[in-house]
C-alpha positions as CSV (number, residue, x, y, z in Angstrom):
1,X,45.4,-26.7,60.4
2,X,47.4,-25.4,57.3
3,X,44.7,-26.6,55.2
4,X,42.4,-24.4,56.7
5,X,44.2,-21.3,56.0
6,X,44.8,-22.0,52.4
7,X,40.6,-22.7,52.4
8,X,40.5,-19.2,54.1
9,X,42.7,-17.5,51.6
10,X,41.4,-19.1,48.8
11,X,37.6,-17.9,49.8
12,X,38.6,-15.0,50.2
13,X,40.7,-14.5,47.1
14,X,37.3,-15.4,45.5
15,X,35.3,-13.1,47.2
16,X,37.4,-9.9,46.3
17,X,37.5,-11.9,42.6
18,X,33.6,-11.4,42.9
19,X,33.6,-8.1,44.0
20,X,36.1,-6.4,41.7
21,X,34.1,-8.3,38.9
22,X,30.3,-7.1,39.7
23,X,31.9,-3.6,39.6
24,X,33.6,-3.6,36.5
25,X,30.1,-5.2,35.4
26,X,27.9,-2.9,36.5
27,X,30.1,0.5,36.5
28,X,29.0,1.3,32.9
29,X,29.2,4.4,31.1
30,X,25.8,5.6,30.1
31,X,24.9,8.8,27.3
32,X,21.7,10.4,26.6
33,X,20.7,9.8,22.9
34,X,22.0,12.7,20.5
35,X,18.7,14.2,19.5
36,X,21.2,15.0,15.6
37,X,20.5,11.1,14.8
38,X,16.4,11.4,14.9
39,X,15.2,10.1,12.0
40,X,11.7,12.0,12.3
41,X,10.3,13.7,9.7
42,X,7.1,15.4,9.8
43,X,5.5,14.6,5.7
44,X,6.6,10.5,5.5
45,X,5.8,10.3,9.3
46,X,2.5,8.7,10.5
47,X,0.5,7.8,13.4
48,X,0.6,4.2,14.6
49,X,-2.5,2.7,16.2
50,X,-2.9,-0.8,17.8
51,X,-6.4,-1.9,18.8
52,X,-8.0,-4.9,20.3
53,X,-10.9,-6.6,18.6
54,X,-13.3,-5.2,20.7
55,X,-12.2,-1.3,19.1
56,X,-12.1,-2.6,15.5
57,X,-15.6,-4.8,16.3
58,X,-17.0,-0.8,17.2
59,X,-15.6,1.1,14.8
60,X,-16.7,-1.4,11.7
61,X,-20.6,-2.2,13.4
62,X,-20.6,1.5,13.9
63,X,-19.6,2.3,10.3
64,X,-22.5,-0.5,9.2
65,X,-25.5,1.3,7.9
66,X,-27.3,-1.6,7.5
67,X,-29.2,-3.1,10.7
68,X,-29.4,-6.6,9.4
69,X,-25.4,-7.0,9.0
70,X,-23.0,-7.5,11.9
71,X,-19.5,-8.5,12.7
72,X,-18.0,-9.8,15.4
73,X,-14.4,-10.5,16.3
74,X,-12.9,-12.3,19.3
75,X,-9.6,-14.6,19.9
76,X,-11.5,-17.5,17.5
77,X,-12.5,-15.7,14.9
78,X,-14.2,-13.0,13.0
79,X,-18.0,-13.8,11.8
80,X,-20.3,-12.0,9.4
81,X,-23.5,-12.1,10.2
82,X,-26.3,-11.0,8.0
83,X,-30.4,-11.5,8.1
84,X,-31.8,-10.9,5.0
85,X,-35.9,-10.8,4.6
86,X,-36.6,-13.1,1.0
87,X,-40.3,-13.7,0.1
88,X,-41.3,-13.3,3.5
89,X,-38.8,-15.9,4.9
90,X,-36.5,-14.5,7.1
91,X,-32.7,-15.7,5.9
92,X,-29.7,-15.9,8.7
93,X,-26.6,-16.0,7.1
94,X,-23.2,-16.1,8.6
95,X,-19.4,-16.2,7.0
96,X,-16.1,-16.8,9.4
97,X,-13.5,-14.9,7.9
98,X,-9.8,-14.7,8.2
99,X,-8.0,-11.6,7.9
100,X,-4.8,-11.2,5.4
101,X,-3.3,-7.7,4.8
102,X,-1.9,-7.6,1.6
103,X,-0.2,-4.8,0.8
104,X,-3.3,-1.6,-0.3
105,X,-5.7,-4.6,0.5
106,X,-7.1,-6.3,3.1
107,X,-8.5,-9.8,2.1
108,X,-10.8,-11.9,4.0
109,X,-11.0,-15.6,3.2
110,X,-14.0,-16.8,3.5
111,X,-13.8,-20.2,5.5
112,X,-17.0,-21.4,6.6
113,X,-20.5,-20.1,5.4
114,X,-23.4,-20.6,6.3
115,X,-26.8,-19.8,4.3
116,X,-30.1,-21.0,6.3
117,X,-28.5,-24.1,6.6
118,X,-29.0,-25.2,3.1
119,X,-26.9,-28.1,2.3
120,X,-24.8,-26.7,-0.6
121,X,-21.0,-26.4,-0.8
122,X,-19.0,-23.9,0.3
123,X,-18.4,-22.7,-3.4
124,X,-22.0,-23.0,-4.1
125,X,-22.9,-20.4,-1.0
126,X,-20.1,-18.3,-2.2
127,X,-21.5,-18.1,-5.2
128,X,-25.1,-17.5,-4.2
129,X,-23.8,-14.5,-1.9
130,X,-21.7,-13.0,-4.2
131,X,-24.2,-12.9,-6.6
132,X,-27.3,-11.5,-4.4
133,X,-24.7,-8.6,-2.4
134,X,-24.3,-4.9,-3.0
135,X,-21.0,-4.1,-1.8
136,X,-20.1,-0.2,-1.2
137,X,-17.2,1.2,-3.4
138,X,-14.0,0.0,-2.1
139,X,-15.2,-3.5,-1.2
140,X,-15.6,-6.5,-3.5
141,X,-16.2,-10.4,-3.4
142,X,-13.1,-12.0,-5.3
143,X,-13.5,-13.5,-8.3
144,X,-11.1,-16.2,-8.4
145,X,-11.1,-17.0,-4.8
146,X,-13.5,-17.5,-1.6
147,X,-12.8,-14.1,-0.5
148,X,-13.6,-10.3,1.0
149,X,-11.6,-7.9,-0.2
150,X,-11.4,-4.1,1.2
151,X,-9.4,-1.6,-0.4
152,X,-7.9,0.1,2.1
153,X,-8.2,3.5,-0.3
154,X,-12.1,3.0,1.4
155,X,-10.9,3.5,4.8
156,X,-9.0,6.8,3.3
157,X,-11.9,8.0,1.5
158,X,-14.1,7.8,4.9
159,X,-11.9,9.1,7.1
160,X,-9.8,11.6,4.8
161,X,-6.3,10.4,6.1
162,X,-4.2,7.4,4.6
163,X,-4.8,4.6,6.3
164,X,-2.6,1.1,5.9
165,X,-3.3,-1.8,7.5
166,X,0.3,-3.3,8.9
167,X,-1.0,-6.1,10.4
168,X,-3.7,-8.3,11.7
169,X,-3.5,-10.6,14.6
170,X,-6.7,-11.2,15.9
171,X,-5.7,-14.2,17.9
172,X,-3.5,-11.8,20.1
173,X,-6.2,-9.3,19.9
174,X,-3.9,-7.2,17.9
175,X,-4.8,-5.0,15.1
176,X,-1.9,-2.5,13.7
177,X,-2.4,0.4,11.4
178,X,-0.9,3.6,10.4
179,X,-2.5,6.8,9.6
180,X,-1.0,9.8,7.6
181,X,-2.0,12.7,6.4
């Protein structure tokens, strides 16, 4: 029988043990934030916008003045497409991009294109594009590399604000940018 009063006293010991310990634990001391330590201020702040690729897919189609060209963006990718009328023929042409913000720029590698189906190289159909496109101010086919490249100084020009892209996930549906006046 002795044992079974130690058992009881120990269990118990334990229990208050417990007890004291989940209130020290969880009888923290909690302050509002001192509203002297914001670090706002109103001329370097900006606005912050995420979107999904469904918002950017709008907003760029919608900014599209040209019919024949259209973008679309999901989870996989981002494709150009583009029909272009040449001698009568009609021409489907489409370019899977990826996205890279770099800094003022946003560059768009150019991964797989595809010109009627014409069996020439990827550098070949870069090439040909390049060479037959009229690109607005602000957007330019690289030079040196398979690539899109949109100043974001075009996006400021259009919409009168600054607008830097911060980031591009399009495989989390994420797009972040920030706007300033």
């Amino acid at each position: 029988m002795n044992i079974w009063k130690w058992l009881f006293i120990f269990l118990l010991a334990l229990n208050v043990g417990v007890i004291i310990w989940l209130y020290t634990l969880l009888n923290e001391n909690y302050e509002a934030p001192d509203s002297e330590n914001d670090n706002y201020t109103s001329e370097g702040s900006g606005i912050e916008i995420k979107m999904n690729n469904d918002a950017v897919e709008s907003i760029l189609n919608e900014s599209i003045s040209d019919e024949s060209l259209s973008i679309s963006i999901d989870e996989t990718g981002i494709l150009l497409d583009a029909v272009q009328e040449v001698y009568g023929f009609m021409i489907d042409t489409s370019i899977a991009l990826d996205p890279i913000s770099i800094g003022d720029q946003v560059v768009f590698e150019a991964r797989n294109i595809n010109v009627a189906d014409l069996p020439l190289t990827q550098d070949m159909l870069y090439s040909l594009i390049r060479a037959q496109s009229d690109l607005p101010e602000g957007i330019q086919f690289s030079d040196t590399e398979r690539a899109l490249i949109v100043d974001s100084k075009a996006l400021t020009d259009q919409i009168e604000w600054d607008v830097e892209v911060n980031s591009i996930d399009y495989e989390n549906d994420e797009w972040y940018f920030s706007i300033t006046r």
